[in-house]
PAFI-488138 format. One line per 5 residues: their letters; for each residue x, y negated, z negated of C-alpha. Coordinates in steps of 0.5 Angstrom, whole numbers, always signed. Each point is the difference from the previous one (the first is absolute). Last residue first. Example, Ala and Ser with C-alpha at 12.3 -4.5 7.8 and 13.67 -1.06 7.14 Angstrom:
SA	+27,+2,-14  -2,+7,-2
END
This chain:
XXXXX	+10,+34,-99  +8,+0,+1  +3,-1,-7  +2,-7,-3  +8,-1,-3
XXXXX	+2,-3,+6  -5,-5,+0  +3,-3,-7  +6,-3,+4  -4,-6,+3
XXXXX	+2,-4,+6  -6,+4,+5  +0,-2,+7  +5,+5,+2  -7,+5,-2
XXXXX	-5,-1,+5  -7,-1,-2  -5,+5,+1  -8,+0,-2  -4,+7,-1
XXXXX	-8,+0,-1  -2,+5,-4  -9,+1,+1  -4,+4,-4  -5,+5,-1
XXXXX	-6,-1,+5  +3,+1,+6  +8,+2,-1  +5,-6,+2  +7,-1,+2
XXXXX	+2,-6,+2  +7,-3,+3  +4,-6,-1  +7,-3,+3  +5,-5,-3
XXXXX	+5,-5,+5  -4,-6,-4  -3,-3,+6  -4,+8,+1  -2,-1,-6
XXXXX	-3,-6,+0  -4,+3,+7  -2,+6,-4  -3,-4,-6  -3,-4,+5
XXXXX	-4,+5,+4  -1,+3,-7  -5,-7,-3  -2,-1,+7  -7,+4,-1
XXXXX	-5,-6,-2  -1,+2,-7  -5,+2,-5  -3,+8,-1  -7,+3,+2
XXXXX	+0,-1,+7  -8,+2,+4  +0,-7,+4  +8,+0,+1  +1,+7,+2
XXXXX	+5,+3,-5  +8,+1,+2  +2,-6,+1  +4,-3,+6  +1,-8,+2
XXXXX	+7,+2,+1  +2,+7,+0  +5,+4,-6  -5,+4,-2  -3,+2,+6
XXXXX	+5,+7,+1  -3,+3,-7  -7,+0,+3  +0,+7,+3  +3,+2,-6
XXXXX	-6,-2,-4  +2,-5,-6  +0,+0,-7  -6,-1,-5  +5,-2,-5
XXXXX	+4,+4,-6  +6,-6,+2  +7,+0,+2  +4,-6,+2  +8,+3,+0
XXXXX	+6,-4,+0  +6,+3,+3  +7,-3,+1  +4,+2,+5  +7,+4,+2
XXXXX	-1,+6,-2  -8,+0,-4  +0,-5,-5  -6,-1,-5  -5,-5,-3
XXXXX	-7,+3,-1  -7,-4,+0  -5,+4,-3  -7,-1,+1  -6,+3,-4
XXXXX	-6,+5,-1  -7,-3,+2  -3,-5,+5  +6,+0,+4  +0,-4,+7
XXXXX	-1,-7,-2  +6,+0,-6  +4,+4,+7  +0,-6,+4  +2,-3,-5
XXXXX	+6,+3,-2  +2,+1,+7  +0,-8,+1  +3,-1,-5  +6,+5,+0
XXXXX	+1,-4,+8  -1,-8,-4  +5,+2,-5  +4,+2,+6  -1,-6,+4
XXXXX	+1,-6,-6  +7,+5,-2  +2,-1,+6  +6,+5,-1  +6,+1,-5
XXXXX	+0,+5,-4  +0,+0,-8  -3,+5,-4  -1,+0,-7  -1,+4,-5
XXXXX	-3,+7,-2  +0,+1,+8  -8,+1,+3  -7,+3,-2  -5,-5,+0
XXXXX	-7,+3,-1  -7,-4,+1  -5,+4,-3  -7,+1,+3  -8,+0,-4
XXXXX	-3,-7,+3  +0,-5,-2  +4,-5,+3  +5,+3,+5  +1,-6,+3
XXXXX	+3,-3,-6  +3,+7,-1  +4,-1,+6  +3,-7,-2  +4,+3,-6
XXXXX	+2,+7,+5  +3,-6,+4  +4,-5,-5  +2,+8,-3  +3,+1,+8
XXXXX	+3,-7,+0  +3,+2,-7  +3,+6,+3  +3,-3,+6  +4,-5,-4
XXXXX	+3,-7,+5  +6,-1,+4  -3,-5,+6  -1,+1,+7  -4,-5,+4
XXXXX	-3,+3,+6  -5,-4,+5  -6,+2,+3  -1,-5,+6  +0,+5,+5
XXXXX	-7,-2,+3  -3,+6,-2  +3,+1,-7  -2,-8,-1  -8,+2,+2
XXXXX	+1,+7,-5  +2,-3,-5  -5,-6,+0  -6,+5,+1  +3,+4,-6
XXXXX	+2,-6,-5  -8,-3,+1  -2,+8,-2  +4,+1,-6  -2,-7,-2
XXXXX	-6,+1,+0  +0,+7,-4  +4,-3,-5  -4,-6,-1  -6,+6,-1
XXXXX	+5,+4,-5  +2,-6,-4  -9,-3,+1  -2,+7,-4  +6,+0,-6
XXXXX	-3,-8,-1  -7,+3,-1  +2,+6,-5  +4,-6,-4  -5,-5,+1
XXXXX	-6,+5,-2  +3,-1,-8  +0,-7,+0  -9,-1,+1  +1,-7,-3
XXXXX	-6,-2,+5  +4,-5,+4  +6,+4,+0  -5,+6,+2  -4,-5,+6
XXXXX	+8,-2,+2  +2,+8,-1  -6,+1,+6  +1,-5,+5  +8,+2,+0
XXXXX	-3,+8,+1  -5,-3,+6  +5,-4,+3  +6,+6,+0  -5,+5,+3
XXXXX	-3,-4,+6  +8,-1,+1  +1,+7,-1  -6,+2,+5  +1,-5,+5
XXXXX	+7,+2,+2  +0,+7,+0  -8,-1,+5  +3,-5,+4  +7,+4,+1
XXXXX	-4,+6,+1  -5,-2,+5  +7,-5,+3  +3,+8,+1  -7,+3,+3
XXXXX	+2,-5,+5  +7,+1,+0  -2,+8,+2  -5,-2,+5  +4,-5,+4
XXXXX	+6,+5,-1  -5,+6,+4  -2,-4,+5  +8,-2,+1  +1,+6,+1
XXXXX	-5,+2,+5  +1,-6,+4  +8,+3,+0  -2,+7,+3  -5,-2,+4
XXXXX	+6,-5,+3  +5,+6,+0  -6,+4,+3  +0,-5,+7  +7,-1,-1
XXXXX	+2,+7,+2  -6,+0,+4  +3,-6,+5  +6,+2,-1  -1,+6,+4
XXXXX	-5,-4,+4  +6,-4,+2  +5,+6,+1  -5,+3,+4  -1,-6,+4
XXXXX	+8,-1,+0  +0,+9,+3  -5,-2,+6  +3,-6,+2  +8,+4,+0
XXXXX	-4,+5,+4  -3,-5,+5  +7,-3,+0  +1,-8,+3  +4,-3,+6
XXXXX	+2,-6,+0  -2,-8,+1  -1,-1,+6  -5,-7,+2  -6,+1,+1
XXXXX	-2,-8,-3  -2,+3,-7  +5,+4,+1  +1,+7,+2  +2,+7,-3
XXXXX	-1,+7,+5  -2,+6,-3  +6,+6,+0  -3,+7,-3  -3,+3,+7
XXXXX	-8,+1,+1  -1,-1,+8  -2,+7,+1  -6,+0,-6  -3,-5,+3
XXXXX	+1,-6,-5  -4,-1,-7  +6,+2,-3  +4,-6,+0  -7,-5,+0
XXXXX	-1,+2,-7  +8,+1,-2  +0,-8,+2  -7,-1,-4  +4,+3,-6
XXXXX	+5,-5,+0  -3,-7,+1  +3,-3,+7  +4,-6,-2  +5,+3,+4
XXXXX	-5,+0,+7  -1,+8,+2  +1,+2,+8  +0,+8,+1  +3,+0,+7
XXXXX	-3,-1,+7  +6,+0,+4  +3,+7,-2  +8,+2,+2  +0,+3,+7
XXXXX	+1,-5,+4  +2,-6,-4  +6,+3,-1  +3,-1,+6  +2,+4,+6
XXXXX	+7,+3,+0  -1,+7,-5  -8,+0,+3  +1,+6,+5  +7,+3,+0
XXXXX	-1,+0,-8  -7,+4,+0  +3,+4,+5  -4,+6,-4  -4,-3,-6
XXXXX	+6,-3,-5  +0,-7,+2  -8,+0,-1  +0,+5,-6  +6,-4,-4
XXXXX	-4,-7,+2  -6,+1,-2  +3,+3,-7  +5,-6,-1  -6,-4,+1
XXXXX	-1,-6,+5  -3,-6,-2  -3,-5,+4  -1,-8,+2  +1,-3,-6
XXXXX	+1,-8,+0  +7,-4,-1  +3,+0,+7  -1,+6,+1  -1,+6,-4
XXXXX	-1,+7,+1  +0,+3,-7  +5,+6,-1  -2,+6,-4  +2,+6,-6
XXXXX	+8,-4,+0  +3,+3,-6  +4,+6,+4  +4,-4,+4  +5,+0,+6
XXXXX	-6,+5,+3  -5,-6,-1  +5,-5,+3  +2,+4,+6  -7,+2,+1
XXXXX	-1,-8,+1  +5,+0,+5  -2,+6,+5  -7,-3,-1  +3,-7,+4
XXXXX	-2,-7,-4  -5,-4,+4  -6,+1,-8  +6,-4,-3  +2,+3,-7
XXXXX	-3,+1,-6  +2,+3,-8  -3,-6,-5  -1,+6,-4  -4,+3,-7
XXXXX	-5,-5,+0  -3,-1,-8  +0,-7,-2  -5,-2,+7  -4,+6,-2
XXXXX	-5,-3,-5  -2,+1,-6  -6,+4,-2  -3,-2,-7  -2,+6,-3
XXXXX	-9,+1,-1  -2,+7,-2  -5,+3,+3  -7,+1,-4  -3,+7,+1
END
């Protein structure tokens, strides 16, 4: 079994106390100082500046306190009953060596206090075994702590990796395809120019609108989201009819539609109705959701509602599409993220269109929420605030 390496700082920065006195000074003198206070644990002998014992409050409260203890050692000096031959550590000792050699000592000589010199053996303080023995388990603590972090992290970022790199797949591919699309599409209408086959224009130019479309769809999406990210997303407020924009949206919608058999329904106020908003980021968040419901339904349709519930506006994208799992509901709204693997996905797009779509909205003050039933549909519902809108004819919506 491997160990786990920690990097063991020396004991230099965690000596305790630079307590000591003269090893000529009386016994009686020194008890007074340990009796007078209770935070002193030991006394280095020191003189000059070198080391030249340690006495211990347990050593010294026994001796004193054996019979005739005080009569026998009080007047003698220090030297005499301390211990001569101290455990001695240098200050850049590292520190699980220094608890090593701590415990390696006979079982009688083992006390708390260790003795701290300098390079030149000089006094520098006394050090705890205990408080040693607490810091290394704090170290290895830490050490595990950012041992599973740093796992936890490369594993994260592994998973980013291979999400983006799926991501540039896709990207490559929806880039390829509508482009490839255009340039076929232009070449055929020049051979049909050519030949006088006009009819086989208006079919032809239908196809490249929607492949444009779908170009631009995902060259605006990659632009969106780099600018959202770096916070350079800017708002421009402006007094502008949602209604129209959702007839604009349900128009584009069935461009991407194409042939196949699904109505696109707008069901809203009789008249207009004016708010003011970024009516580029709101066109861009309704289209976004209509889009992705024109390649998600094959049969049945998409109904764009405009409503009011309390104090919001509500605009519902619903569809009769495939739908969604539950357990997938909660990917929606994450970058990079599709619902289909890349080598077996039926369905176009890079996976960014929703994320977008909830960040836009987040910068207009709305909200959006998703219900869906696999295999039947999908109802996304998007929120505006209300003390936006300048308009009259809002108050006279019912709640959806």
């Amino acid at each position: 079994m491997e160990m786990l390496q920690t990097e063991s700082p020396s004991v230099g920065r965690l000596i305790t106390s630079n307590e000591c006195v003269p090893p000529y000074t009386p016994v009686r003198q020194v008890a007074d100082r340990f009796f007078n206070s209770t935070q002193i644990d030991a006394l280095a002998l020191v003189e000059g500046r070198e080391p030249v014992g340690l006495v211990t409050r347990p050593k010294l409260l026994f001796t004193l306190f054996r019979r005739y203890g005080f009569e026998l050692y009080g007047r003698k000096q220090i030297i005499t009953i301390a211990d001569a031959e101290p455990l001695t550590i240098q200050e850049d000792e590292r520190l699980d060596v220094a608890i090593d050699k701590a415990l390696d000592r006979p079982a009688e000589d083992i006390y708390d206090e260790i003795v701290v010199v300098d390079g030149r053996g000089q006094y520098r303080g006394l050090l705890s075994v205990k408080q040693m023995v607490i810091q290394q388990s704090n170290a290895l603590a830490n050490s595990i702590i950012q041992k599973e972090m740093a796992s936890e992290r490369a594993k994260e970022l592994e998973k980013i990796s291979l999400i983006k790199s799926r991501f540039i797949a896709n990207v490559t591919h929806e880039l390829r395809s509508p482009v490839n699309a255009i340039i076929g599409l232009a070449e055929l209408m020049k051979i049909s120019c050519e030949k006088g086959y006009v009819d086989q224009l208006k079919d032809r130019l239908s196809l490249l609108m929607s492949s444009a479309t779908n170009l631009r769809a995902v060259i605006t999406n990659i632009l969106d989201l780099s600018k959202i990210e770096a916070g350079k997303m800017d708002i421009i407020s402006e007094h502008f009819d949602v209604v129209s924009i959702l007839r604009e949206v349900a128009e584009t919608t069935r461009i991407l539609i194409g042939s196949k058999p699904v109505d696109v329904e707008v069901v809203a106020h009789d008249g207009p109705v004016f708010i003011v908003s970024d009516p580029i980021k709101v066109r861009q968040i309704l289209t976004n959701l209509a889009s992705n419901a024109a390649k998600f339904t094959d049969r049945g349709k998409i109904v764009l509602t405009l409503g009011k519930e309390e104090d919001r506006l509500k605009i519902l994208v619903s569809d009769t599409g495939i739908g969604i799992k539950e357990d997938d509901l909660n990917k929606l709204f994450v970058a990079f993220s599709q619902l289909e693997d890349t080598k077996t996905k039926r369905h176009e797009g890079t996976g960014l269109g929703l994320t977008i779509t909830k960040n836009l909205l987040n910068l207009l003050d709305g909200s959006i929420s998703v219900s869906s039933k696999f295999g039947e549909g999908t109802t996304f519902e998007v929120y505006l605030p209300l003390n936006q809108f300048k308009n009259e004819a809002i108050a006279s919506f019912h709640s959806q």
